[in-house]
C-alpha positions in Angstrom: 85.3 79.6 137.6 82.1 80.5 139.2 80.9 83.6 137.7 77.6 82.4 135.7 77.6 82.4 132.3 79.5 85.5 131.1 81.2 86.8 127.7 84.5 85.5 126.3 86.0 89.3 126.7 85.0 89.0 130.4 86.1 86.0 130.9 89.8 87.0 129.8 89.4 90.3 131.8 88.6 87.9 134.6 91.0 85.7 134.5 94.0 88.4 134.1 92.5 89.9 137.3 92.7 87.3 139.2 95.9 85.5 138.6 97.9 87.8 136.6 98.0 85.8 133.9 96.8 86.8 130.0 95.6 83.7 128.4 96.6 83.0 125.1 94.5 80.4 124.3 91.0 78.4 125.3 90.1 74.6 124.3 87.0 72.9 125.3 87.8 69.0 124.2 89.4 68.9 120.4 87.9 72.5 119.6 90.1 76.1 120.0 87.6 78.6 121.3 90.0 81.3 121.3 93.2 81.9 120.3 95.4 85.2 120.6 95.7 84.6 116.8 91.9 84.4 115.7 91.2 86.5 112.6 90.1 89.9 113.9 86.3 89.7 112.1 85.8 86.0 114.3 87.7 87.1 117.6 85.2 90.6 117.6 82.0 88.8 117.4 83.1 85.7 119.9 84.2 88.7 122.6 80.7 89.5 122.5 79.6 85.6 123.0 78.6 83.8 126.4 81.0 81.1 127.2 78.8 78.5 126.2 77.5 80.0 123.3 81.1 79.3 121.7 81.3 75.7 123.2 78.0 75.1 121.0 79.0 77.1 118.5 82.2 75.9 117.2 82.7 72.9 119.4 79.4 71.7 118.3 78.3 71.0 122.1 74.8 70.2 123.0 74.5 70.2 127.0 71.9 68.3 128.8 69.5 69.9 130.6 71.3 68.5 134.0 74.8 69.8 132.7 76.2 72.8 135.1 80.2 73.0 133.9 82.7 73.2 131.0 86.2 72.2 131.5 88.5 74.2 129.3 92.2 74.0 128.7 93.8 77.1 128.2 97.5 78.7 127.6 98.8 81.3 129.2 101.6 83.9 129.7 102.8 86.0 132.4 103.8 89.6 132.5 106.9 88.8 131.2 105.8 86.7 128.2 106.7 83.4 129.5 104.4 80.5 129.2 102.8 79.4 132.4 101.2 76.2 133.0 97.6 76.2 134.8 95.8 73.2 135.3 92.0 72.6 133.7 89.4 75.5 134.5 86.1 73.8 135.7 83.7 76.3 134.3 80.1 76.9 135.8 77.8 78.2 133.3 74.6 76.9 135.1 73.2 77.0 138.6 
């Protein structure tokens, strides 16, 4: 995903989009970004959160001043509510 470095809700509107697929879930290493499940209160203020920002954030991340990608691991369903696999997402934040 090459977008720059944008919010969690438009990375979800992004995504559905362009595959057709509503994720479910987001992992960056042993940390859930998101999660369909997320209590309200935390999923309203990480919408509003730059990609990154939640990989520091709750992930604890620090990113080297070189570092241009995440790679996240995500679930998700198609129209029909059936679980699709995807592979990795290579994420750009940085140019």
């Amino acid at each position: 995903v090459d977008e720059g470095d944008i919010t969690l809700k438009e990375f979800l509107a992004s995504f559905e989009s362009k595959y057709g697929l509503e994720i479910s879930m987001i992992s960056c290493g042993l940390s859930m970004l998101y999660s369909s499940f997320t209590q309200p209160k935390k999923l309203e203020e990480r919408m509003k959160m730059k990609m990154s920002e939640i990989a520091q954030t709750v992930a604890k991340m620090e990113f080297s001043p070189s570092q241009k990608f995440l790679v996240f691991e995500v679930c998700c369903n198609d129209s029909d509510g059936n679980d699709v696999d995807v592979p990795f997402i290579k994420y750009r934040f940085r140019k």
